[in-house]
C-alpha positions as CSV (number, residue, x, y, z in Angstrom):
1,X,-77.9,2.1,-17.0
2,X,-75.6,0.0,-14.7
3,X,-75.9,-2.7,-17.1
4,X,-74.8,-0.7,-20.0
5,X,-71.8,0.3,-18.3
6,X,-70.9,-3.0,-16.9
7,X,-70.7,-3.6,-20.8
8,X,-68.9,-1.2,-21.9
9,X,-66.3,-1.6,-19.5
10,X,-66.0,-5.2,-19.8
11,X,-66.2,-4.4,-23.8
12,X,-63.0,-2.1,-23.1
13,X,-61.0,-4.5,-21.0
14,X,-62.0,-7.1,-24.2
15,X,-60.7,-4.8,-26.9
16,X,-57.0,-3.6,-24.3
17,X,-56.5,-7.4,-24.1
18,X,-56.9,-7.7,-28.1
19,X,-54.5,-4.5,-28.2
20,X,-51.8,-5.7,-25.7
21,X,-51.7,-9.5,-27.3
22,X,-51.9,-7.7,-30.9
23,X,-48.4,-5.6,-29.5
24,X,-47.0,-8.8,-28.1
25,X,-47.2,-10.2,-31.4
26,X,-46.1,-7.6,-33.2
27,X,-43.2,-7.3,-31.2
28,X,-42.4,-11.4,-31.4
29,X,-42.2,-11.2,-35.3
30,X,-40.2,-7.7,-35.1
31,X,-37.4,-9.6,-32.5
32,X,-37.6,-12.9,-35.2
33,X,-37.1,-10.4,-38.0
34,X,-34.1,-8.8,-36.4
35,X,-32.4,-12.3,-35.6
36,X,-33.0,-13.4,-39.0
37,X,-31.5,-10.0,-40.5
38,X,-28.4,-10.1,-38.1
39,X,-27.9,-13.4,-39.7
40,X,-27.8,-12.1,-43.1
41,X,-25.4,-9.3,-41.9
42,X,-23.0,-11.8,-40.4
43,X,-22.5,-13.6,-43.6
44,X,-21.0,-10.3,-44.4
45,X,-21.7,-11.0,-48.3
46,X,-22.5,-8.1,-50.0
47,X,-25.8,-6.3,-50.8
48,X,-26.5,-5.3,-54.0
49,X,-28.1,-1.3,-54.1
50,X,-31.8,-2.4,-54.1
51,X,-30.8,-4.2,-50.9
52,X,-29.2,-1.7,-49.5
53,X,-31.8,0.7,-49.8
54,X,-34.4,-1.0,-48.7
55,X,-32.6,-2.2,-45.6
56,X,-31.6,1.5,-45.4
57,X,-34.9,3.0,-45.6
58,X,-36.5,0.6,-43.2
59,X,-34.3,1.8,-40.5
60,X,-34.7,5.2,-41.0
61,X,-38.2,4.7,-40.7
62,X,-37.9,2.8,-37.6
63,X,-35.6,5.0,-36.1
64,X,-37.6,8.0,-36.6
65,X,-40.6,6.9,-35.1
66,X,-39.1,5.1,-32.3
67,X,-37.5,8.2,-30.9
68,X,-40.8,10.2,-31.6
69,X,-42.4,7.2,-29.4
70,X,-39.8,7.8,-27.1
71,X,-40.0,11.1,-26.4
72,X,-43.5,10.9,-25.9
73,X,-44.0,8.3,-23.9
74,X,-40.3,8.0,-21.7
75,X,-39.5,11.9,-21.6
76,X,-36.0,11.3,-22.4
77,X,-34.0,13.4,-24.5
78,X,-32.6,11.8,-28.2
79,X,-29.8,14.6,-28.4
C-alpha cells in the first residue's frame, strides 16, 4: 500500500509539473501575442470591420474571464 501511494504522489507532482510548464507556456505565447498586436496598433492603420470584431470579441472574452479568475482566486473587487 505504501508503494501505491508513493506512486501516486509522485504521479501527481509529475502531472502539477506538466500543468505549471503547460501555464508557462501558455502564458509566453499570450505575452508574444500581445507585443505583436501592440505593434499592429501602433501603425495606427485602420482595421477593416471583420478586424475589428474579431479583435473586439477576443477581448471581451478575455476580459470576462480574467476578472471571474480574479475574483476567485485574488478576492478583489472588479467594481
Amino acid at each position: 500500500m505504501a508503494v501505491e501511494t508513493l506512486f501516486a504522489q509522485t504521479a501527481r507532482k509529475v502531472v502539477n509539473a506538466k500543468d505549471h510548464n503547460e501555464t508557462d507556456n501558455t502564458l509566453r505565447e499570450f505575452g508574444k501575442c500581445a507585443v505583436a498586436l501592440r505593434n499592429v496598433l501602433y501603425q495606427d492603420r485602420a482595421l477593416n470591420e471583420v478586424e475589428f470584431l474579431f479583435i473586439e470579441n477576443h477581448f471581451q472574452v478575455l476580459q470576462m474571464v480574467y476578472l471571474r479568475w480574479k475574483r476567485k482566486h485574488r478576492g478583489v473587487s472588479t467594481e
